[in-house]
Structure formats: structure tokens, C-alpha cells
N, C-alpha and C positions, 0 to 999 in steps of 0.2 A: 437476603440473597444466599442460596447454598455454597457451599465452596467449590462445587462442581464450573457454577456459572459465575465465581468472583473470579476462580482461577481466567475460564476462558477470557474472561473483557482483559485480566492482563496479559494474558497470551499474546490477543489479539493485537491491543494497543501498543503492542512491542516491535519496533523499528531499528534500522541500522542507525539513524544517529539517537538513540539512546543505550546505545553500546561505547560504555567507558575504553580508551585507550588499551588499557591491560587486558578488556575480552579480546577488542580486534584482534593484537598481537598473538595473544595464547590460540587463539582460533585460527590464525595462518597458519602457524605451527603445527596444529593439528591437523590441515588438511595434506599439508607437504607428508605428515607421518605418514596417515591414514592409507594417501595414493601409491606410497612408494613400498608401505608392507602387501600391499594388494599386489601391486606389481610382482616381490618376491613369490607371495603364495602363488599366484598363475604357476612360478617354476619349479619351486620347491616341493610339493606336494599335486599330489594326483586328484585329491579332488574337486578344487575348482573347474579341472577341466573333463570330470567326469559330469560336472552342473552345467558348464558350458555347451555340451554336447545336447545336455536332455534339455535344455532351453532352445534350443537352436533347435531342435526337433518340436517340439513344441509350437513352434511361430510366433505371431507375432508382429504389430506394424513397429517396423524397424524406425527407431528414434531416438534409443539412447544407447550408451557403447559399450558391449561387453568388456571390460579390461583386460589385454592382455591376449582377445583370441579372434579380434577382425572381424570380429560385425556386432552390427544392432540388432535390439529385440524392442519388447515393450519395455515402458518405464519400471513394470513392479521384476519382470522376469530381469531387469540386468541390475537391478539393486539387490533383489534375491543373489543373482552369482557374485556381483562387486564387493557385497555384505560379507559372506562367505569366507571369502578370497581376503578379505582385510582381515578375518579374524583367524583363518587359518594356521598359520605361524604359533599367535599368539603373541604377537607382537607390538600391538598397537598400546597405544598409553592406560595406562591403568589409573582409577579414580576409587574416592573414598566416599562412603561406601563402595563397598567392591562393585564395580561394574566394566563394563567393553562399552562405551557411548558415540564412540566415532564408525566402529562398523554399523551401530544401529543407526546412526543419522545421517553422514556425509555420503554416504553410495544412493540414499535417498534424493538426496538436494541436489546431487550431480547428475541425477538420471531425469528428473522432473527440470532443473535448470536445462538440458541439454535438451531435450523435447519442447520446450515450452519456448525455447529463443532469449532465459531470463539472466539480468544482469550478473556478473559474481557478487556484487554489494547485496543482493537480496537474496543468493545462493548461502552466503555465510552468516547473515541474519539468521535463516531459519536454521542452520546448523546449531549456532549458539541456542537459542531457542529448546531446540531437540532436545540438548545433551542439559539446560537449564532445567529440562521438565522431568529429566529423566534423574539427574540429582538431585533433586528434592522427594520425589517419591523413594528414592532410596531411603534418603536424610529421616523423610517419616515415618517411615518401615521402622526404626529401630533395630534393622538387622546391622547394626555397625560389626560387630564380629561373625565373620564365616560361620561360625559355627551353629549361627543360629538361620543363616538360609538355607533351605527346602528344596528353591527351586534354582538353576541354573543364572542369576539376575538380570541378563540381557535380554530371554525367552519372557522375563515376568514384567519390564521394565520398559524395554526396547521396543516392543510394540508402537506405546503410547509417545516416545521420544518423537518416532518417526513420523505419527499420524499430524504431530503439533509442526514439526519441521515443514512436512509435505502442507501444510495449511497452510504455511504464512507465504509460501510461493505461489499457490493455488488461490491463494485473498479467501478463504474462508473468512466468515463473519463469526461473530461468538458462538451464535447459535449455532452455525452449522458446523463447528470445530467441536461442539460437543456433542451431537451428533455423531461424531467421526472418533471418538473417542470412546462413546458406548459401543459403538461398531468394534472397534478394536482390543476393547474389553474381552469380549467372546474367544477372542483371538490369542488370547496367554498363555504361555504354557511350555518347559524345557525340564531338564531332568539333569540330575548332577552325574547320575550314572552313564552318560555316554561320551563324557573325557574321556580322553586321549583315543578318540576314533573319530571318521569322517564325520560323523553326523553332530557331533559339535561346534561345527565352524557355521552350521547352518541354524544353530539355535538362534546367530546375529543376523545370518542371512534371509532365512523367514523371517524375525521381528521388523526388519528393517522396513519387506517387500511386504508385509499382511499392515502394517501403519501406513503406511503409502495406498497400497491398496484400498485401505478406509477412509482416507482423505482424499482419493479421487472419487468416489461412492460417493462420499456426505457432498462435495462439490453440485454432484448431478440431484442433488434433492432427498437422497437413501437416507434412515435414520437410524436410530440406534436411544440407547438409553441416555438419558440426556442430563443425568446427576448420578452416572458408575462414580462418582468418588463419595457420595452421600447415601445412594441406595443402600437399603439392609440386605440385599441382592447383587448387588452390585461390585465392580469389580476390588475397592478396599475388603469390602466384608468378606468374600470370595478369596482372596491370595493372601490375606496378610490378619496378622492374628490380634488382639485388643491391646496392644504397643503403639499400633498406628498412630501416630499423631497428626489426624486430615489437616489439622491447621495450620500445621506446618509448612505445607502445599503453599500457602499463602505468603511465605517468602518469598517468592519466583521474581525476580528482577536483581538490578545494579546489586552491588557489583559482578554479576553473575558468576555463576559455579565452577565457568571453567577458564577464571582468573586465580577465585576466591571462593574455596582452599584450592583450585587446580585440581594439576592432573601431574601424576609420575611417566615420566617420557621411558618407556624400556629401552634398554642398552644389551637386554638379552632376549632369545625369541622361543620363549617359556614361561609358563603359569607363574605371578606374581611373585607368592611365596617361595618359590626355589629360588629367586634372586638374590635371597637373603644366604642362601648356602652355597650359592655362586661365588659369592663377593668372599664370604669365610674362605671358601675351597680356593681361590683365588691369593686369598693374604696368602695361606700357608705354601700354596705350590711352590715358589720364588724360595721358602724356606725347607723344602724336603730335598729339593735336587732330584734323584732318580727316585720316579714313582714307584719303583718293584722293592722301596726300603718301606713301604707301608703295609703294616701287619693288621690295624685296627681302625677303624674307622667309626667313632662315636659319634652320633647327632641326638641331639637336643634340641627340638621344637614346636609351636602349638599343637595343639589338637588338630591338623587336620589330614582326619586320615584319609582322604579321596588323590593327595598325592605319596600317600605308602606306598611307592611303587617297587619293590625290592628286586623284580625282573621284568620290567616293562615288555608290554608284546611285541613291540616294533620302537623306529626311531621317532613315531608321532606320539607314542603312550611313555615316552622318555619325557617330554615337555611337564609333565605330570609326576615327579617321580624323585621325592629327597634325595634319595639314592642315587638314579643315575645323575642328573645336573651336577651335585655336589663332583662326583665321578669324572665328566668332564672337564672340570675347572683342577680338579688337582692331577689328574693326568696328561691335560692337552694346555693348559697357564690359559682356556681361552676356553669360552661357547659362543659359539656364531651357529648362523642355518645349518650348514653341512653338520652340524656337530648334530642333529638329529632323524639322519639319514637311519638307515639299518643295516650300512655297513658299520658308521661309529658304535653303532650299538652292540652287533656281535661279534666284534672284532676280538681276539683271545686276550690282549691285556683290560680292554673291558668287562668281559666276563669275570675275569678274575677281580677283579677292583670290586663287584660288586657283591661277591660271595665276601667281602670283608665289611660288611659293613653293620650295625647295634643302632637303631632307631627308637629312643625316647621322645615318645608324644604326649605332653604335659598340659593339665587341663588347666594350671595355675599360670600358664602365659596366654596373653592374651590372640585371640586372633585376627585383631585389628590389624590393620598392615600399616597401621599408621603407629599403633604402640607394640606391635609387636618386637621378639626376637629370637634367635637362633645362635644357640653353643655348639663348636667343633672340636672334639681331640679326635686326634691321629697319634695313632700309637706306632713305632719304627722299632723298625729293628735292634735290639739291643735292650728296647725299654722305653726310649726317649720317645716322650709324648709333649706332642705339639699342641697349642690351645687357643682358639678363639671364642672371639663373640662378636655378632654381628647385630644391631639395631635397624640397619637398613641402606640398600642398594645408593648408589649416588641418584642425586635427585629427586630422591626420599618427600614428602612433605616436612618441611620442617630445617631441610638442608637446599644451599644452594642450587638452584636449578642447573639441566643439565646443558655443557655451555652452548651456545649456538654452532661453533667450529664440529664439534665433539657429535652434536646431534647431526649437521650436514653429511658426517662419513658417513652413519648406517644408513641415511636417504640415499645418496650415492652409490652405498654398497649393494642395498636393494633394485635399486635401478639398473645399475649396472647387468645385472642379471639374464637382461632383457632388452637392454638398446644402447645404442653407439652413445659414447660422449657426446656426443651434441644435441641429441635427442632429448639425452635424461637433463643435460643443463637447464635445457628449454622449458622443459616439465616443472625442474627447481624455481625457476623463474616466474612461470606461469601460477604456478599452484600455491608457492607461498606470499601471494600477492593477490589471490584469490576475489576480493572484494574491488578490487581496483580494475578488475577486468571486463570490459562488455563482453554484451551475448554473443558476440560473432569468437572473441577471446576464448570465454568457456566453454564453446564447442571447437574450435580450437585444440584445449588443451587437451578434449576428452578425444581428437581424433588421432594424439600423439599417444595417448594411454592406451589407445584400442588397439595400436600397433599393429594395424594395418600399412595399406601404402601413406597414409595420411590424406585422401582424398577425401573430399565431401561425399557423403552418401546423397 
């Protein structure tokens, strides 16, 4: 049997009760995140709702709910904007290998759940599933350190999450999930080059909506290459370079990936690695007192130079940017949304903070986000230089996870954003409970996320 068709039969033969306690748990968790940075992006940033408008123009038999903008479309065009809109920010949980797994799968399962009348138990099945299929193809990349991806890894990875997610609610059979998989093969592709601009938040939002789209195809009979992980043409041999480890693939099940090793919950709504000069920028604030006594500003950290941002062009190419994050954290003791407006950004004690700043990019630390690390002096006035090191943000792999109480305020604060307390409770309630919901429930919750009147369509 190739490993194309060993993977599908475990794909397939994967069920909610063969989900250990600690997936279900990590999985509600994930969906409460996932809904609630979506929710922010609709407010925060302009272009979900520039994707909302051109979907809406578009058409579409209305069945599943845009988030956030009052109506339905099709399943693939509101997983496309929900996709989007969850990865917008940049705030959703981050995974090792580096990946975005929740905007590529959950906006999928919620839009085909919401359409299709299907229970949340089998909504969060194939979530797990998704983000399951999506971390092992990383796993087998060999791309453990940034430095060595190419392509953007949600555009390369995200596709395939979604096509497996969208099949296990659609009851694809082996065959026709790998079918649906050659389908979506064709379909790869994202670019590192267009961080910190709109069309980044959409490299999650295509993977999400072109997987989906191939697993409603392979449903009606459409084929596709039916061994892309074995072909010498095929989608391994194609993206990913003689590292690959296809066999690896073949771990996919208990205790799944997104218990074991998990996932880092963000606590800030910026590219991974500036977390880590958050957290520095952060010790030392509390220890400078007035920010106008900072003359110097050293960083020390991996190779990755796609966040060199020394003047970022706006407050969304700041998300990206050693320089500015750091910038915020020892200036304002804090990064939250507003901290990537483009007023924070030109504001004149920002400008200045950022003309001080000496970035050391060293190719001997590693770019794992799991071994990496980052050194801070601050040099003050008079001479006195300040000094950190930081190993890794709270909730780090490796370190206590982040507490429940702790994670509920940024749901909350995101929520908030966009509807009355009793709304957003509702939402809390609903969403991190996700499996335990009937279909009438999970349409329901999506008609409190549509934020409309809440009426039935």
C-alpha cells in the first residue's frame, strides 16, 4: 500500500471517540481562540471587510455566515473570508513546525457544519483531524527552523489540512479523500514576500476555501491524483525537497498533534517571533521608568530577516518588525490590537524609539521557535545598560500552559470589540463547548458570530 492510501484509510477510520481527552480539551480551546480573533480582525483591520464586500458581490446560495458582516454566502466563499479574518491579526495559536492550523481548518468545518445541519461532535472531529494532517506534513518537511521555508507554510500545508477536515464531515471514503487531495495538490502555493500586507491574511484564507472546495469536488465523483504524497510529480516531490520524510505521514493518529506537542496560545497579535522581544521589551520597561532615558537599543536574534522591519510601512507591517514590537513593549509596558494601528506607529515618540535601534541577526541561533532565543541591552542615559534574555513568551512549549482565566480576557477582549456582554458570553459558552452542541446549536452559534439580528436565514 502506498503511503498516499495507508494515510487515507487512517484518516478516514478516525472518529470522535477515538479522540483522547487532552485532544478534545486542546480543540475547544482552539475553537473559542480561533472565533474570537476572527471576530477582532472583522474590526481591527480593513481587510476582511474589503473580502466581505467582493464575496457578497459575488453571490452565492447563502448557507453559511460570514463573520462579523450579516449574511451568508457559499461554504467555500465564507471560509475564504472567516479564514482570512482569523489570521488577519496574526493572532491565532502558533504550532511547531511553524504553522497558522486553526485559520486553515476551523472556518472550513464551521462553514460546511453550518450548511450541511452537522452535529458540533463531528464539527471538531474533523477540525482535529485537519490541523492532525497538517502537523505531520510539517513534522515531515524537515523544515523545523524558519530558515529553511520557502514558502509562506499555511499556503503549502493549509490546503491539504482543509480538504481532510471538509471530508470527514462530507463522509468521504478513502478513495475519494485522496482524490480530493490530488485535487488540492494543484492548488499550493503562498510567498513569504507579501507579510505585513493584506494579502497575507488570505494565504489562510484561500488554503482553507481551495481544501474545501476539493472535498466538495471529490464528494460529487471529481478526481485528482490519487498517490500526490508518493508521485515523482506529485505534490511531496513538487514543494518540498529530499528531507521529506513521506513516512512520517504515517504517524497521524492518538495522541494527536494538537495535544502532543500542542500549540502556543498568543497573548500578543504579532508574528511569533517578536514574542520573544516583547516579553524582553516588557522585563525591562517596569526597569527604565521614562522611555525618553533610552539612548540604545541592541537586539540580538535568529536569522530571520523577513521581520527586519527597521520602519515598517503601516501599523500592519509593524506585526513583522523586531524593531517596532520590541518598541511597543518598552514604550507603552503593553502590545494589544490598537498597538498596531498607524497612529501607534507614527506617532513622534515612536518615530524616535525606532531611529535607536542596532539589530544583530545571528545565523548560530537557532530558528526553531521552540529552541530559539533573543538578547536585549538598552543602553540609558549616562551609560547604564540594561540586559536581557529571553528563551520564550509564556506558554512557550516546554513551559506551563497559558492559564485558562488569562486566556478567557483576550477572548473576551476580542469579543468585546463587536457585541454587548451577553452576546460575547454566549459565544464563550457556545464555542468552547463546541462538540457537545447539536446542529440546530452550531447554527446557532454561527448566527450570534454573523452579528446580524440573530435570526434564522
Amino acid at each position: 500500500m502506498t503511503v498516499t492510501a495507508e494515510l487515507a484509510e487512517k484518516i478516514v477510520a478516525t472518529g470522535y471517540d477515538d479522540l483522547p481527552k487532552a485532544a478534545i480539551a486542546a480543540a475547544r480551546r482552539l475553537v473559542l481562540d480561533g472565533v474570537a480573533v476572527a471576530v477582532a480582525g472583522t474590526v481591527q483591520e480593513e481587510a476582511p471587510g474589503i473580502l466581505a464586500a467582493h464575496v457578497r458581490e459575488l453571490g452565492g446560495n447563502p448557507t453559511s455566515s460570514v463573520i462579523g458582516f450579516g449574511f451568508k454566502t457559499s461554504p467555500v466563499n465564507a471560509a475564504y473570508v472567516n479564514g482570512s479574518a482569523m489570521h488577519v491579526l496574526d493572532f491565532e495559536p502558533m504550532w511547531q513546525p511553524a504553522n497558522h492550523q486553526v485559520s486553515t481548518s476551523l472556518p472550513a468545518v464551521l462553514a460546511l457544519a453550518e450548511a450541511r445541519c452537522l452535529p458540533g461532535r463531528e464539527a471538531l472531529t474533523a477540525m482535529v483531524k485537519g490541523i492532525e494532517t497538517m502537523g505531520w506534513i510539517r513534522a515531515a518537511s524537515g523544515q523545523h527552523d524558519i530558515k529553511q521555508t520557502h514558502y509562506h507554510p499555511p499556503g503549502l500545508v493549509g490546503p491539504m489540512g482543509a480538504a481532510v477536515a471538509a471530508g470527514h464531515l462530507l463522509g468521504l471514503d478513502a478513495m475519494q479523500l485522496r482524490n480530493a487531495l490530488g485535487t488540492t495538490s494543484s492548488r499550493i502555493g503562498s510567498i513569504l514576500g507579501n507579510v505585513g500586507t493584506m494579502s497575507k491574511s488570505t494565504n489562510c484564507g484561500l488554503a482553507v476555501a481551495m481544501g474545501l472546495d476539493a472535498a466538495l469536488l471529490a464528494s460529487r465523483g471529481f478526481t485528482g491524483n490519487t498517490e500526490t504524497f508518493d508521485d515523482p510529480r506529485g505534490y511531496v516531490a513538487t514543494f518540498f525537497d529530499k528531507d521529506f520524510d513521506t513516512q512520517e505521514l504515517l504517524n497521524y493518529g492518538p495522541p494527536f498533534r494538537v495535544a502532543d506537542p500542542g500549540y502556543a496560545i498568543k497573548m500578543f497579535p504579532s508574528q511569533f517571533g517578536t514574542h520573544f522581544v516583547i516579553t524582553a521589551g516588557l522585563e525591562l520597561h517596569g526597569k527604565i521608568g521614562d522611555a525618553s532615558r533610552i539612548e540604545r537599543v541592541h537586539l540580538k536574534t535568529p536569522m530571520m530577516a523577513y521581520i527586519d522591519r527597521p520602519k515598517p510601512a503601516d501599523g500592519l507591517d509593524g506585526k513583522f518588525s523586531w524593531q517596532y514590537t520590541s518598541a511597543c513593549a518598552l514604550l507603552d509596558g503593553k502590545v494589544v490590537i490598537s498597538s498596531f494601528t498607524d497612529e501607534r506607529r507614527f506617532s513622534p515618540d515612536m518615530e524616535a524609539m525606532l531611529g535607536k535601534y542596532d539589530l544583530e541577526m545571528r545565523d548560530d541561533i537557532p530558528g526553531r521557535f521552540d529552541q530559539m532565543y533573543v538578547e536585549m541591552r538598552v543602553t540609558l542615559e549616562g551609560g547604564e545598560a540594561l540586559e536581557t534574555r529571553c528563551t520564550g513568551p509564556r506558554g512557550i512549549w516546554g513551559t506551563p500552559p497559558i492559564p485558562e482565566a488569562d486566556h478567557l480576557v483576550k477572548v473576551r477582549d476580542c469579543l468585546a470589540l463587536r457585541f454587548e456582554e451577553e452576546t460575547a458570553e454566549r459565544i464563550v459558552d457556545l464555542a468552547g463547548r463546541l462538540d457537545e452542541l447539536s446542529a440546530d446549536e452550531v447554527a446557532g452559534l454561527m448566527d450570534l458570530l454573523r452579528g446580524d439580528s440573530g435570526h434564522r436565514q
